[in-house]
C-alpha positions as a Markdown table, in Angstrom:
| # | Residue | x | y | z |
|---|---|---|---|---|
| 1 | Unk | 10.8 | 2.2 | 20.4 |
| 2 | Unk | 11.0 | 0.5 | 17.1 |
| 3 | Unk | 9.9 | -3.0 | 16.4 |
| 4 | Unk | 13.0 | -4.4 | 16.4 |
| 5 | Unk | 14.3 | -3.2 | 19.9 |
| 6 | Unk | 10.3 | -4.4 | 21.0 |
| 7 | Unk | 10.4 | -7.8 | 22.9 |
| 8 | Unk | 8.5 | -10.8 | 22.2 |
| 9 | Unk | 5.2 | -10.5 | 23.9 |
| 10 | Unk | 5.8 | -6.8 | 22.1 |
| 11 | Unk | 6.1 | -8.4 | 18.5 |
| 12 | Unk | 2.9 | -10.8 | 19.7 |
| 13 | Unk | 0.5 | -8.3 | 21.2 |
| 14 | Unk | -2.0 | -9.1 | 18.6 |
| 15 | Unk | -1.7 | -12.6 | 18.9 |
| 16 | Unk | -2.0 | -13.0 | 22.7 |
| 17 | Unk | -5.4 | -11.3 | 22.5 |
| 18 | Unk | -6.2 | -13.6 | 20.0 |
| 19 | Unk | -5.2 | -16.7 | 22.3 |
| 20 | Unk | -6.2 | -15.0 | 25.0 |
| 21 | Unk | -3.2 | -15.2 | 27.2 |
| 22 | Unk | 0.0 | -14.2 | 28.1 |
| 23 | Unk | 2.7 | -15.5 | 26.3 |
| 24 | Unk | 5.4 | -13.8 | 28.6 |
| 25 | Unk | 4.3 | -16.6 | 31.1 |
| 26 | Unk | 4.8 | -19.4 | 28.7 |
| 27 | Unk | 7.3 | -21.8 | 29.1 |
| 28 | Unk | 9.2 | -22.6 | 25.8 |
| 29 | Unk | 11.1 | -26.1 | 25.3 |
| 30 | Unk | 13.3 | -27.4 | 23.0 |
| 31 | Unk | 12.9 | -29.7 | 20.5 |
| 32 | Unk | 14.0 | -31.1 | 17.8 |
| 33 | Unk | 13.8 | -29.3 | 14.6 |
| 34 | Unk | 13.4 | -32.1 | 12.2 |
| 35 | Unk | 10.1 | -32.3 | 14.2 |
| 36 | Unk | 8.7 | -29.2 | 12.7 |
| 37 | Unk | 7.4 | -28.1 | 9.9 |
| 38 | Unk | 5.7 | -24.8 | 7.4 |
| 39 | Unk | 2.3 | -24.8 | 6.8 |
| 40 | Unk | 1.0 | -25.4 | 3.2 |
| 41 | Unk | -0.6 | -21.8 | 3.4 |
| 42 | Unk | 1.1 | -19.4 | 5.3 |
| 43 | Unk | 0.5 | -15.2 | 4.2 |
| 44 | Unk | 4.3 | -13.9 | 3.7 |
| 45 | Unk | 5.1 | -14.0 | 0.3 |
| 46 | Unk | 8.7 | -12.6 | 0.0 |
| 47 | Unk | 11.9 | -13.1 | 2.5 |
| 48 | Unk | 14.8 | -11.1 | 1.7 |
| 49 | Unk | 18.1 | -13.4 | 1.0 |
| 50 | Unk | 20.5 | -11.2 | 2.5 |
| 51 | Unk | 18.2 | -10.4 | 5.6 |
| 52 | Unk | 17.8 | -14.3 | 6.0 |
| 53 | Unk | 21.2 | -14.9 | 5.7 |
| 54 | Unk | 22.8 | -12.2 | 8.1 |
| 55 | Unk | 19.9 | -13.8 | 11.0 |
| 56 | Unk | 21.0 | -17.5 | 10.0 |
| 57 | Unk | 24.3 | -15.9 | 11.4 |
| 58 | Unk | 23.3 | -14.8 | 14.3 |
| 59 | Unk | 21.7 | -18.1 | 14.9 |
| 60 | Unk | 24.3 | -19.9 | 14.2 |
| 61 | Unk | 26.7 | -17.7 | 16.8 |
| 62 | Unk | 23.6 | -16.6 | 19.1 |
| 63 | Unk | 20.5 | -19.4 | 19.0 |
| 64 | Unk | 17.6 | -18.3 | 18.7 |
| 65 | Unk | 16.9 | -16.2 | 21.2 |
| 66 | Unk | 12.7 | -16.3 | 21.1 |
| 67 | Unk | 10.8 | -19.5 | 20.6 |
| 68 | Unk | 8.9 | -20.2 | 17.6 |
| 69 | Unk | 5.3 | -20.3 | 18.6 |
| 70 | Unk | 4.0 | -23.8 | 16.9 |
| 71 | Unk | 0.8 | -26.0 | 16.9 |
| 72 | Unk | 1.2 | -30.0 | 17.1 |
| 73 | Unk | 0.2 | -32.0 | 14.4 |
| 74 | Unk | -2.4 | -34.8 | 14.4 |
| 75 | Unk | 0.2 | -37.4 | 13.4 |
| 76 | Unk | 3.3 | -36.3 | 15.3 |
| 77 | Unk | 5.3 | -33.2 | 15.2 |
| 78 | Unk | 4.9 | -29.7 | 15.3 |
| 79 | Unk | 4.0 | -26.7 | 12.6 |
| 80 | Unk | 5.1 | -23.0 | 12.7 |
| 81 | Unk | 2.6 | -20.6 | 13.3 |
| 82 | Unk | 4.5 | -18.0 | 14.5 |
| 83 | Unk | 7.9 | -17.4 | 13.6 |
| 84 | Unk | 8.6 | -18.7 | 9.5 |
| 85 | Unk | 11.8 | -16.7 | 9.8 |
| 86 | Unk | 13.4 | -17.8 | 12.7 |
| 87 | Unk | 12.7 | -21.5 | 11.7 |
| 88 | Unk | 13.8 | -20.7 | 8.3 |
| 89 | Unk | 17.4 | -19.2 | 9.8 |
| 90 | Unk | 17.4 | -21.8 | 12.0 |
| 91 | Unk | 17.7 | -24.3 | 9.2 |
| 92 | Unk | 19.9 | -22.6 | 7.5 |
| 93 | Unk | 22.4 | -22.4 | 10.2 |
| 94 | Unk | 22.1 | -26.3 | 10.6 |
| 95 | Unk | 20.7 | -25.5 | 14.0 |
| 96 | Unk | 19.2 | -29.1 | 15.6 |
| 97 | Unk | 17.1 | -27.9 | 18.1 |
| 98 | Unk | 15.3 | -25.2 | 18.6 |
| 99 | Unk | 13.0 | -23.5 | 21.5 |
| 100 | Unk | 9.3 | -23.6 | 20.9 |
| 101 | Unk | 5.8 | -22.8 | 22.3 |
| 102 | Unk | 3.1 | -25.0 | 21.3 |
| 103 | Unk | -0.1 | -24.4 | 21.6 |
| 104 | Unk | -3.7 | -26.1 | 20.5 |
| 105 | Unk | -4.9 | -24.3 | 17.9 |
| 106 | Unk | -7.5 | -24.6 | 14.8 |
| 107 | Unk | -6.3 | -24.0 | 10.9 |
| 108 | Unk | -8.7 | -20.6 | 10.8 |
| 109 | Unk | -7.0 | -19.3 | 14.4 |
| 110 | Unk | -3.7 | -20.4 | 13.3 |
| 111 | Unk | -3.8 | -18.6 | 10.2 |
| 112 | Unk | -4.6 | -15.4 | 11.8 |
| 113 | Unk | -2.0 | -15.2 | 14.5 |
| 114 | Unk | 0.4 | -15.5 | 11.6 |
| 115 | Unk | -1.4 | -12.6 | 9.8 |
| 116 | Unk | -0.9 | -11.0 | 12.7 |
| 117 | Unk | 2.5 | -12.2 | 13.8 |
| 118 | Unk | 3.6 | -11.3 | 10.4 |
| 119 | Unk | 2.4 | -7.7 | 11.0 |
| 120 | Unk | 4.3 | -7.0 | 13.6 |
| 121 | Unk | 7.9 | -7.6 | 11.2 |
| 122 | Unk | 10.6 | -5.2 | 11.5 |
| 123 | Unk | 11.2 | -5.4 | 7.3 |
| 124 | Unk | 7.7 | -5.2 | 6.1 |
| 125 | Unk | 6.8 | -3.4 | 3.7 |
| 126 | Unk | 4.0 | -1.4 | 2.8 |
| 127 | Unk | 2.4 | -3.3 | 0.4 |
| 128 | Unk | 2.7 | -6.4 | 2.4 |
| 129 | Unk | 1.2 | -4.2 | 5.2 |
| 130 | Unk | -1.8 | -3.5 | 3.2 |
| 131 | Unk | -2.3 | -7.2 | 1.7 |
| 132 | Unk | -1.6 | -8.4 | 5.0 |
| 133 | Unk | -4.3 | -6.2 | 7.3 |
| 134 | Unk | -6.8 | -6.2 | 4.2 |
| 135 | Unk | -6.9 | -10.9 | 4.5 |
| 136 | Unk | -7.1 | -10.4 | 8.4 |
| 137 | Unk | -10.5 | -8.1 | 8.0 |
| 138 | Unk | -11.7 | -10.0 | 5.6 |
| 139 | Unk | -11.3 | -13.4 | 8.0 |
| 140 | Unk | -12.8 | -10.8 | 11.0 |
| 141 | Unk | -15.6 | -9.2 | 8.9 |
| 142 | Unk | -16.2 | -12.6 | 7.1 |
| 143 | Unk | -16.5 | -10.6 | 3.9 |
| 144 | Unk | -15.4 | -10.6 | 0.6 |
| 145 | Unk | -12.1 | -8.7 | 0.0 |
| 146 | Unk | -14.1 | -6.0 | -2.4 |
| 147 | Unk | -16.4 | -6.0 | 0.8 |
| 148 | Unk | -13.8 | -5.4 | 3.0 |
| 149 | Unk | -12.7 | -2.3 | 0.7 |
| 150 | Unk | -16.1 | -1.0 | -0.2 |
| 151 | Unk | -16.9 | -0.5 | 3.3 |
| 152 | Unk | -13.5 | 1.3 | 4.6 |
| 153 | Unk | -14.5 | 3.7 | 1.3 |
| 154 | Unk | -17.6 | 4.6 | 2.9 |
| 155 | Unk | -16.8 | 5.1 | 6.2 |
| 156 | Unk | -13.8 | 7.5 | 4.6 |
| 157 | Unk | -16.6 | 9.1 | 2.6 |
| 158 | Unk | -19.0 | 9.8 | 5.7 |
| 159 | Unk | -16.3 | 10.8 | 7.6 |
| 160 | Unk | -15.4 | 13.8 | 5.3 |
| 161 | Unk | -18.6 | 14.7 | 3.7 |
| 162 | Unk | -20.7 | 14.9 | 7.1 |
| 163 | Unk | -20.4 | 16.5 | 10.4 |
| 164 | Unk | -20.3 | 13.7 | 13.9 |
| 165 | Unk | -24.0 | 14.9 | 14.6 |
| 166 | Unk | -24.9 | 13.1 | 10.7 |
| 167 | Unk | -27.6 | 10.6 | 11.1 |
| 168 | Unk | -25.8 | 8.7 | 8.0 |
| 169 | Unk | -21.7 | 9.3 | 9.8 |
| 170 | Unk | -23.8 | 7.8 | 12.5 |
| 171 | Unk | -25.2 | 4.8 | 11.3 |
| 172 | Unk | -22.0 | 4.1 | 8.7 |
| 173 | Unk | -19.9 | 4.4 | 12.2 |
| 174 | Unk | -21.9 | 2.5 | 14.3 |
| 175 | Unk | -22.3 | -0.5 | 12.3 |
| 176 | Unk | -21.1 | -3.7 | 13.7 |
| 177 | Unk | -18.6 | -4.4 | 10.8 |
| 178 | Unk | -16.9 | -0.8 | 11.3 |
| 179 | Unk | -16.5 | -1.7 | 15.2 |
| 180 | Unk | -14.4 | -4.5 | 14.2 |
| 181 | Unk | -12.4 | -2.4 | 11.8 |
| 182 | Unk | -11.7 | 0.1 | 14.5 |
| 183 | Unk | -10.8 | -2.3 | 17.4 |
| 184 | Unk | -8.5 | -4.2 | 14.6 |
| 185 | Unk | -6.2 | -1.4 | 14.1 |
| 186 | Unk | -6.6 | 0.0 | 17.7 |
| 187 | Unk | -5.1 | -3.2 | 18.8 |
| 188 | Unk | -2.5 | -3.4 | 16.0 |
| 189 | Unk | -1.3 | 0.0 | 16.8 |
| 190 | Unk | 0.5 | 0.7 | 13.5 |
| 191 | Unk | -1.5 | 3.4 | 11.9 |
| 192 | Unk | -5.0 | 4.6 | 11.8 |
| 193 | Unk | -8.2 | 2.9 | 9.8 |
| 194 | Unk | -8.3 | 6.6 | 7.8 |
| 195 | Unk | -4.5 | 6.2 | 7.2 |
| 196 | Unk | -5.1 | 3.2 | 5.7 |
| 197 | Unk | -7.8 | 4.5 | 3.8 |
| 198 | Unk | -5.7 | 7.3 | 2.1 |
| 199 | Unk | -2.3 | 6.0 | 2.0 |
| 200 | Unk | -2.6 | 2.1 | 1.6 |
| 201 | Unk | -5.3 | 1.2 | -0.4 |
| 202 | Unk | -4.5 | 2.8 | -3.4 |
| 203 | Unk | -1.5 | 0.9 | -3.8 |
| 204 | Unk | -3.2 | -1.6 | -4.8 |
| 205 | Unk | -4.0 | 0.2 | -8.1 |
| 206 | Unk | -0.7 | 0.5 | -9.1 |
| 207 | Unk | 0.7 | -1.2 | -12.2 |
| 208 | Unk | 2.2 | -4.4 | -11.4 |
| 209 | Unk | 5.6 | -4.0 | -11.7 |
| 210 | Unk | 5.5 | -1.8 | -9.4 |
| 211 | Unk | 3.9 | -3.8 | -7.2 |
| 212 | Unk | 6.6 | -6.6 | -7.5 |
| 213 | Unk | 9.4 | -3.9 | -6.4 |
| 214 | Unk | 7.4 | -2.6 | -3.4 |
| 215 | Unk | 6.7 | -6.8 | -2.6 |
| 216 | Unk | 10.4 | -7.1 | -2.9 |
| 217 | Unk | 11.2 | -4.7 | -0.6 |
| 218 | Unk | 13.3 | -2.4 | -3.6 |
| 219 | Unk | 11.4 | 0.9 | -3.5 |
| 220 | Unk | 9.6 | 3.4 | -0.7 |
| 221 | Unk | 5.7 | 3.4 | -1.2 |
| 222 | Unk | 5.6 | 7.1 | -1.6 |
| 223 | Unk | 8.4 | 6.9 | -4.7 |
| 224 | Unk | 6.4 | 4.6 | -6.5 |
| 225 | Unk | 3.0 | 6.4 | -5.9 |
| 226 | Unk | 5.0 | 9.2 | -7.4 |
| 227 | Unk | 6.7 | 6.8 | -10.7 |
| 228 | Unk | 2.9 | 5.4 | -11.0 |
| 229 | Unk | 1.7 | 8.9 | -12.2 |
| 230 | Unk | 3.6 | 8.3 | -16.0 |
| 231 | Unk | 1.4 | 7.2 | -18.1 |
| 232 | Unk | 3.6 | 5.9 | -20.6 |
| 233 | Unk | 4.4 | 2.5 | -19.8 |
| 234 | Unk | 7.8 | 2.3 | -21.3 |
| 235 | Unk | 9.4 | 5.7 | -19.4 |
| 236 | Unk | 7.7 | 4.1 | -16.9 |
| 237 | Unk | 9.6 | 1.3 | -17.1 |
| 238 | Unk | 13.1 | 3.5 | -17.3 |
| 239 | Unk | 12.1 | 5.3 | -14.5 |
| 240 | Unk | 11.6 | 2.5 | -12.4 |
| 241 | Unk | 14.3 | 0.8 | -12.9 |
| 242 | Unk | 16.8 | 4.4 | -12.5 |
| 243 | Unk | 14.6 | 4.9 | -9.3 |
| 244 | Unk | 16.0 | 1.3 | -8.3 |
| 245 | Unk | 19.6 | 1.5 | -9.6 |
| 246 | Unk | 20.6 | 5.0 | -8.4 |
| 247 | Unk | 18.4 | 5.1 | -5.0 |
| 248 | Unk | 16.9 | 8.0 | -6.5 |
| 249 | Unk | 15.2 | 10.4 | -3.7 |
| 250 | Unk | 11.3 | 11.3 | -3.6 |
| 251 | Unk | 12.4 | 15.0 | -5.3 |
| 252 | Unk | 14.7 | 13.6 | -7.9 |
| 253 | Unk | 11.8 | 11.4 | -8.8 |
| 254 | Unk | 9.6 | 14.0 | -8.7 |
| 255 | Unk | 12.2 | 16.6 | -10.8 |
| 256 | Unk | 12.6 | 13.5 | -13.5 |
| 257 | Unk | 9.0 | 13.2 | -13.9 |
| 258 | Unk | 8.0 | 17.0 | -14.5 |
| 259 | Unk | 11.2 | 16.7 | -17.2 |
| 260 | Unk | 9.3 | 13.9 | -18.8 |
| 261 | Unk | 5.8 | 16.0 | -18.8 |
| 262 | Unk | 7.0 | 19.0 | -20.1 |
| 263 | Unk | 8.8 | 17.1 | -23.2 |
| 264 | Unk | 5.4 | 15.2 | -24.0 |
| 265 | Unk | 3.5 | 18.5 | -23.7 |
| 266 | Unk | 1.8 | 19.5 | -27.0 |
| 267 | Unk | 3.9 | 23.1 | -28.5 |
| 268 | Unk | 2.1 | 25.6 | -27.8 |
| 269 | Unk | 0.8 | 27.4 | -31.1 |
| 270 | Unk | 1.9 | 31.2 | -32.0 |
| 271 | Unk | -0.9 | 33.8 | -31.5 |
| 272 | Unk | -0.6 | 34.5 | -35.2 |
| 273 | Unk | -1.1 | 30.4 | -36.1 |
| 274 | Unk | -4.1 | 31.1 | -33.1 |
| 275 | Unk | -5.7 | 33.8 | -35.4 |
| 276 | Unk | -5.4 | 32.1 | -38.7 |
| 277 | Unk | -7.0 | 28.7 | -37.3 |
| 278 | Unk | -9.7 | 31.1 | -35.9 |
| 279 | Unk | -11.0 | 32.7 | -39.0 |
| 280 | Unk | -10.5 | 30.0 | -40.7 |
| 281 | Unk | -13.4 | 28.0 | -38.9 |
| 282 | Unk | -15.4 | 31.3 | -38.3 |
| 283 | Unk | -16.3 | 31.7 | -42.4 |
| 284 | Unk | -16.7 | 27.6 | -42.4 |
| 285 | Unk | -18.9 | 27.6 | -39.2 |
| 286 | Unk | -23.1 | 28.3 | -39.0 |
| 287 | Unk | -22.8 | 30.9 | -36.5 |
| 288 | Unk | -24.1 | 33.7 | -39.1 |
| 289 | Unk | -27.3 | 31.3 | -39.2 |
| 290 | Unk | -28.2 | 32.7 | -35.6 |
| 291 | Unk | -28.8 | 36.6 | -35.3 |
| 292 | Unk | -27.9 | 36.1 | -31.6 |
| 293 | Unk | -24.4 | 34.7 | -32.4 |
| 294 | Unk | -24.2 | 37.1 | -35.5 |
| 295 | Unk | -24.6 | 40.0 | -33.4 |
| 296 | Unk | -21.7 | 39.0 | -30.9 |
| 297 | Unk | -19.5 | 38.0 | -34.2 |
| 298 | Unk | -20.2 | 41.9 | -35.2 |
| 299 | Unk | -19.5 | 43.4 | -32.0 |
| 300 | Unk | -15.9 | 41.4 | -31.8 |
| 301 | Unk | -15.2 | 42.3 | -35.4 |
| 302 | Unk | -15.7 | 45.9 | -35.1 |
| 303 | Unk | -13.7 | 45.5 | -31.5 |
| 304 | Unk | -10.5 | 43.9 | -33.4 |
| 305 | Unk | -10.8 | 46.6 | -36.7 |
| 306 | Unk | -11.0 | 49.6 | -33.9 |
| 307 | Unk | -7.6 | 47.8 | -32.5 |
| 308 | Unk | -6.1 | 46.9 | -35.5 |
| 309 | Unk | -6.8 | 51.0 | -36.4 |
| 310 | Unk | -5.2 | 52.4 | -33.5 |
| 311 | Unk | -2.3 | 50.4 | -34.0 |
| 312 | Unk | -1.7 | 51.6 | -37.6 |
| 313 | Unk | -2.7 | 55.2 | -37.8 |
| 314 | Unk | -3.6 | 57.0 | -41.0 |
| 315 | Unk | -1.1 | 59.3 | -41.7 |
């Protein structure tokens, strides 16, 4: 079952356990939808126009068919926690009311049911994956992000270097901050914390246009992992942007880039060009200062004469 087909309390696992309850057996009402509005900091950085637009159509014809999950405000009204997309549809479509769930919560709660919420999207991307699950560990662990990091390296490391009966596997793994990683992405159930590890993380290293395609939504992770590799930053450039233009496939990527390494490759010099460069440094260099490195110098010499020799027989 994909996320999309999932149903609500599906999409929300992560944030019941956070609320600790059952969403499925909350009653949503409607209200109006001048009464609610975004938070000032929310974690989703990039909605894609055309997806917005083809939901605010099926708003407009449909409703929305699950509630926004919201918080009340101190002074009156109501603020999304759950469900930025929907509202922003909603408003689109020049909806009036809309179906909510509100429920008491504080600004550090909040802000991780929409971390979560927002994990659970049927159009995230990988990056925004990554981003997403590295702020919520950081908020769990209470740890710097480079923290955060530092310690999914090591448990990767202990994991590959030592066997389970390791005293240092054992006391990397049984540390109380790598309990909460585990239990985070048991009960996300996307991928595993060593998945992460090796796949994820490193796109954060990527050059930063490419991270503003993979934000955006234009290109598959594992294309630009592969576009990354080029050094030069101008066919790096081209490529990226052919990659984009023609929906180039993994192996056409892959067949452009060897293309591009084998025209920067250094030519090869001739074996004669070799032998020249050779004895030209041999009579400049100090090796007949050292009878050890003489002797070896001799032995070669007299090897190549004896060949050159049998090649071109007296007659």
């Amino acid at each position: 079952m994909s996320k999309k087909d999932q149903p609500y309390t599906s999409h929300l696992k992560g944030v019941a356990a956070l609320l600790g309850e059952n969403l499925n057996q909350s009653t949503a009402t409607t209200v109006a939808i001048n009464l609610i509005k975004l938070p000032q900091s929310q974690p989703r950085r990039y909605f894609d126009p055309k997806k917005l637009e083809e939901l605010s159509r099926s708003i407009k014809e449909l409703g929305i068919l699950e509630p926004l999950l919201v918080r009340p405000l101190p002074g009156g009204g109501y603020e999304v926690v759950a469900g930025e997309r929907r509202y922003r549809a909603a408003s689109m479509a020049a909806l009036t009311e809309v179906l909510i769930i509100s429920r008491v919560m504080d600004d550090a709660t909040a802000y991780q049911v929409r971390l979560v919420e927002n994990l659970q999207r049927e159009d995230l991307n990988p990056l925004e994956e990554t981003e997403g699950i590295l702020e919520l560990l950081v908020l769990r662990l209470e740890m710097t992000r480079d923290e955060v990091i530092s310690h999914l390296n090591r448990m990767r490391n202990v994991c590959d270097r030592y066997d389970e009966n390791s005293e240092l596997r054992h006391n990397v793994m049984s540390q109380p901050q790598t309990l909460i990683i585990q239990e985070l992405f048991a009960s996300l159930g996307q991928m595993s914390w060593q998945s992460f590890v090796k796949n994820r993380l490193p796109l954060l290293n990527l050059p930063e246009n490419i991270l503003e395609v993979l934000r955006s939504g234009q290109l598959e992770y594992t294309k630009a992992r592969a576009i990354a590799r080029v050094g030069d930053e101008s066919t790096r450039k081209e490529l990226l942007e052919d990659a984009i233009a023609y929906n180039l496939s993994l192996s056409e990527i892959k067949r452009k880039i060897k293309e591009i390494e084998q025209q920067t490759q250094p030519e090869t010099p001739s074996l004669k060009d070799l032998a020249d460069d050779t004895f030209r440094r041999l009579k400049k260099s100090q090796v007949w200062d050292d009878p050890k490195k003489k002797a070896k110098v001799e032995k070669l010499l007299t090897q190549l004469k004896a060949l050159i020799e049998d090649d071109n027989p007296i007659a």
